[in-house]
C-alpha positions as YAML, in Angstrom:
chain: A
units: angstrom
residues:
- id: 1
  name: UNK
  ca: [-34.62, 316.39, 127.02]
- id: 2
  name: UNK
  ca: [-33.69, 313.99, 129.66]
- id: 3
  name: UNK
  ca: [-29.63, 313.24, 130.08]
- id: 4
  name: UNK
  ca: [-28.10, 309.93, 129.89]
- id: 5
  name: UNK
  ca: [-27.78, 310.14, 134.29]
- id: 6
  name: UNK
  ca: [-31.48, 310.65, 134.45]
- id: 7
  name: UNK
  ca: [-32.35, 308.42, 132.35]
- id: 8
  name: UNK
  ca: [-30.33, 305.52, 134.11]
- id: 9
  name: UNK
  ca: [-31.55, 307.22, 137.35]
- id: 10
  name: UNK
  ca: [-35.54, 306.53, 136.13]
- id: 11
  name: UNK
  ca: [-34.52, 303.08, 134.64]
- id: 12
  name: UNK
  ca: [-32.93, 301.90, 137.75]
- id: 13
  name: UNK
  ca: [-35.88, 302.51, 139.72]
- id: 14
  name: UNK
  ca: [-37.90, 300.58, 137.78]
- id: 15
  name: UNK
  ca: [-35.38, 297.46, 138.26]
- id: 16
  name: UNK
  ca: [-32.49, 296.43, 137.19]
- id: 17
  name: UNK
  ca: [-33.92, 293.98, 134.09]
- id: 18
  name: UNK
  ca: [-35.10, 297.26, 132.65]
- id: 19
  name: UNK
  ca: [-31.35, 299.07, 133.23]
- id: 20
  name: UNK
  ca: [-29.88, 296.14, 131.58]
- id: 21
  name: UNK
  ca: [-32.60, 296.58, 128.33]
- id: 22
  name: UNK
  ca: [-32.53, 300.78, 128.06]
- id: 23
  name: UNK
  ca: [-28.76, 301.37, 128.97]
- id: 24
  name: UNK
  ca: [-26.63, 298.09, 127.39]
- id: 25
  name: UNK
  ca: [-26.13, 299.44, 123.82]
- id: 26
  name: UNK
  ca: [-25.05, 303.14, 125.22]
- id: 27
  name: UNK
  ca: [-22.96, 301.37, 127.76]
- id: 28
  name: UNK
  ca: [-21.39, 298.75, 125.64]
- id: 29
  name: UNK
  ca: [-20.38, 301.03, 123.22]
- id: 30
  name: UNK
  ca: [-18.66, 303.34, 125.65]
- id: 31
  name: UNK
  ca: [-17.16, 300.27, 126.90]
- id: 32
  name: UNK
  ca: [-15.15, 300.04, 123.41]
- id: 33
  name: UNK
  ca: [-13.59, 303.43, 123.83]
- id: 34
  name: UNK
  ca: [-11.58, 301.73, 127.24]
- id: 35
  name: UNK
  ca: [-8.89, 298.77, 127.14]
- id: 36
  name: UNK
  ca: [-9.93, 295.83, 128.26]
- id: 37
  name: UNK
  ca: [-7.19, 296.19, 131.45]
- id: 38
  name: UNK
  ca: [-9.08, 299.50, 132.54]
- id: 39
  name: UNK
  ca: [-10.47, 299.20, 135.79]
- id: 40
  name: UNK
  ca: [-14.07, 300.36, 136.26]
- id: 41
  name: UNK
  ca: [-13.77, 303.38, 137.87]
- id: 42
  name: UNK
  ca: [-12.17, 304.95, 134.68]
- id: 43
  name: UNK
  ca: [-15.64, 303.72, 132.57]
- id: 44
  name: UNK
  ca: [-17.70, 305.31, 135.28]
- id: 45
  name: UNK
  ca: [-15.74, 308.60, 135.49]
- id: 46
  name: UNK
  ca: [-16.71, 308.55, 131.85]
- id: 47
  name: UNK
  ca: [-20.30, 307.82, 132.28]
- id: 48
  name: UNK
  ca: [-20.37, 310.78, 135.21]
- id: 49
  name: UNK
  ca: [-19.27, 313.16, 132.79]
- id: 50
  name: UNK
  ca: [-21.99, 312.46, 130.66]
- id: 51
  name: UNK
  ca: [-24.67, 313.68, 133.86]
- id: 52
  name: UNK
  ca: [-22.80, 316.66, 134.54]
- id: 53
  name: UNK
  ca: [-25.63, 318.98, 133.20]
- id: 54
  name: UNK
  ca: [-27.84, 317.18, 136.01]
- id: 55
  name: UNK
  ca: [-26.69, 319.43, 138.93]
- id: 56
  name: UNK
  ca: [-29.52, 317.22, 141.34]
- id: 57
  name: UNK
  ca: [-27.98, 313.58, 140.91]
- id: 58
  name: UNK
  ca: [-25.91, 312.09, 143.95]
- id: 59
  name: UNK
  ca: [-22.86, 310.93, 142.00]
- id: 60
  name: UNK
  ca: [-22.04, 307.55, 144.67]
- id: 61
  name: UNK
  ca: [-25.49, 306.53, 143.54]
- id: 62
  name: UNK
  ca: [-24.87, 307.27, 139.57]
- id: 63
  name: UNK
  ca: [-21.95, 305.35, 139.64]
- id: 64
  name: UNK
  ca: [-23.53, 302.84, 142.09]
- id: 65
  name: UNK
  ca: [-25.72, 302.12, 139.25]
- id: 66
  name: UNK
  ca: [-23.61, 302.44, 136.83]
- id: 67
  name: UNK
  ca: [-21.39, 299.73, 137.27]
- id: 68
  name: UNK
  ca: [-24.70, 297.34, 138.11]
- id: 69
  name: UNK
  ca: [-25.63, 298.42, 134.48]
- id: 70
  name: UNK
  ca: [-22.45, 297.88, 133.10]
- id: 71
  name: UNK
  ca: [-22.60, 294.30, 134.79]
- id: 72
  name: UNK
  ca: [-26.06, 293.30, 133.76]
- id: 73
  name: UNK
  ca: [-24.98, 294.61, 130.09]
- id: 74
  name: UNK
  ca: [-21.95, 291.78, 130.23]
- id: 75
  name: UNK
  ca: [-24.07, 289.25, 131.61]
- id: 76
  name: UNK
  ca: [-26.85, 290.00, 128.84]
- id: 77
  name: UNK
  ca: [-24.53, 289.98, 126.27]
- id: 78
  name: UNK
  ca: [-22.84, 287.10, 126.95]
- id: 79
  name: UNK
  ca: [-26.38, 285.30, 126.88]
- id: 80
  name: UNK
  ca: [-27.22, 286.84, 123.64]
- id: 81
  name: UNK
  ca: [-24.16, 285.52, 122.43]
- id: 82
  name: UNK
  ca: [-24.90, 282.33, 123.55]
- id: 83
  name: UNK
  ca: [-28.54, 281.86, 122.15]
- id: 84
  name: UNK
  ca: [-27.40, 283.24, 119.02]
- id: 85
  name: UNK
  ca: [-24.74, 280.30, 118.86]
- id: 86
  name: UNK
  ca: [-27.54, 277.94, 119.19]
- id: 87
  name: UNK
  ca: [-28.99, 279.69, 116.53]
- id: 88
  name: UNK
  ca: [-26.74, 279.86, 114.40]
- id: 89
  name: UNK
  ca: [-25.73, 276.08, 115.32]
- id: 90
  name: UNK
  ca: [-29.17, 274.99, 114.54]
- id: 91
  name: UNK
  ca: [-28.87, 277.37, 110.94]
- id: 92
  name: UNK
  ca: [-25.83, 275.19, 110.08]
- id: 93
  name: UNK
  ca: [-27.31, 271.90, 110.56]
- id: 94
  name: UNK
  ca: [-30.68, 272.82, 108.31]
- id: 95
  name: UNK
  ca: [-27.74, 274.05, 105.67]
- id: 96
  name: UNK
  ca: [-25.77, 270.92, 106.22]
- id: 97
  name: UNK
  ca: [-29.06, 268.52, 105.72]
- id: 98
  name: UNK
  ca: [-29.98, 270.78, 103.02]
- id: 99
  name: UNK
  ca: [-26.89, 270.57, 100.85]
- id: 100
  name: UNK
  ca: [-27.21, 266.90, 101.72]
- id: 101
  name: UNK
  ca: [-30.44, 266.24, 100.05]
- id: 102
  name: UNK
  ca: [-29.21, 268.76, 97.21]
- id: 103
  name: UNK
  ca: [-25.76, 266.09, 96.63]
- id: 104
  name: UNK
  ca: [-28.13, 262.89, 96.65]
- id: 105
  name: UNK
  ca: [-31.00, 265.03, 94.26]
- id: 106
  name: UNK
  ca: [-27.63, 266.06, 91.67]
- id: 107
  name: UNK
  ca: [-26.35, 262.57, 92.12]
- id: 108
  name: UNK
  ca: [-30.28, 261.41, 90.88]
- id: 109
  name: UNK
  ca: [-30.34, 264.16, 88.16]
- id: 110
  name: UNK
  ca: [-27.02, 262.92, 86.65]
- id: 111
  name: UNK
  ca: [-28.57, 259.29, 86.71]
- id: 112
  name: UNK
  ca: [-31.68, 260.25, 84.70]
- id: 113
  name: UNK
  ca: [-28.99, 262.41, 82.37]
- id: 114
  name: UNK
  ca: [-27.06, 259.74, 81.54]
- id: 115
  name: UNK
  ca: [-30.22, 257.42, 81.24]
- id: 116
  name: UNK
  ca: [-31.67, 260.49, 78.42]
- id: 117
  name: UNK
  ca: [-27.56, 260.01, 76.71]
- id: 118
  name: UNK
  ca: [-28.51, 256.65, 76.00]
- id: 119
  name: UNK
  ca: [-31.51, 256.49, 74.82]
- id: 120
  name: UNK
  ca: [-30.46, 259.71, 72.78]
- id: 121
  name: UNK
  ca: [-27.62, 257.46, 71.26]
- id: 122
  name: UNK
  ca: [-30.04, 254.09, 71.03]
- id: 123
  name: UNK
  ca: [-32.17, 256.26, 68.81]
- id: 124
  name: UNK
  ca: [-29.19, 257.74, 66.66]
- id: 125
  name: UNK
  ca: [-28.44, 253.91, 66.53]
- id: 126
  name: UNK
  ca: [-31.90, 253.21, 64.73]
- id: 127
  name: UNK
  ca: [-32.60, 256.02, 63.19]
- id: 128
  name: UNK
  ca: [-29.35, 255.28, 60.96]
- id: 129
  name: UNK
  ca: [-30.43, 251.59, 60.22]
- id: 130
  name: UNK
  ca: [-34.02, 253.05, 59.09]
- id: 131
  name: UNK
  ca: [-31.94, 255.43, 56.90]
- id: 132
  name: UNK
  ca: [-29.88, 252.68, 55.49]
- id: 133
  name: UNK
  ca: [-33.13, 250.21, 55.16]
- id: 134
  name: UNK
  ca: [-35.15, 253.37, 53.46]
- id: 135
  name: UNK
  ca: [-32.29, 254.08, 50.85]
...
C-alpha cells in the first residue's frame, strides 16, 4: 500500500489542481493538530514523518510539495467557503420569501376563519328565531 509521501509524490506530478483535490482533507486535518502561530516548517516536519517508510523520496522535494499542497488546500478552502456562503445566502432568501408568503397565506386563513365565526354565529342567530317561531 502506497504511503501518504508517495502518494503526494504521484499526485504532484500529475499537477498541482489534482494535489490540491487528493491531499486537502489529510492535510487540513493535520493542519488542526498545529497553532495557528506555527511556522510551516513544523507542519512539514510532520508530514515527512509520515514518508519515512519511503527510503527512495528526496525529502527538499517532499516538503517542496508539501507546502504547495498545504497552500492550494488554503486557497481551496477558502473558495469553498466562499461558494458555500453564496449558497447558503441564496438558502436564506428562498426561506425568507417562503415564510413571507406563509405570513400573508396565515394572515388569509384567519380572514376566511373569522368570515366561517360569523356566519357560524348568523346561523345560531336564525336558527333560534326558527325555534322561537316553531314553538
Amino acid at each position: 500500500m502506497p504511503t501518504t509521501a508517495d502518494r503526494l509524490c504521484d499526485v504532484t506530478q500529475e499537477g498541482q489542481t489534482r494535489v490540491t483535490l487528493r491531499v486537502r482533507l489529510k492535510i487540513i486535518s493535520k493542519c488542526r493538530n498545529f497553532n495557528a502561530n506555527s511556522d510551516k516548517a513544523n507542519l512539514v516536519n510532520y508530514l515527512v514523518k509520515l514518508s519515512n517508510t519511503d527510503e527512495n523520496l528526496h525529502e527538499a522535494r517532499f516538503e517542496e510539495h508539501t507546502l504547495e499542497a498545504q497552500e492550494l488546500s488554503r486557497v481551496e478552502a477558502t473558495v469553498v467557503v466562499e461558494d458555500d456562503r453564496e449558497v447558503i445566502v441564496q438558502e436564506l432568501a428562498l426561506v425568507r420569501a417562503r415564510y413571507a408568503d406563509l405570513e400573508l397565506r396565515l394572515e388569509e386563513a384567519e380572514g376566511r376563519v373569522a368570515t366561517v365565526e360569523n356566519e357560524k354565529e348568523e346561523m345560531k342567530r336564525k336558527l333560534e328565531i326558527v325555534r322561537r317561531v316553531v314553538h
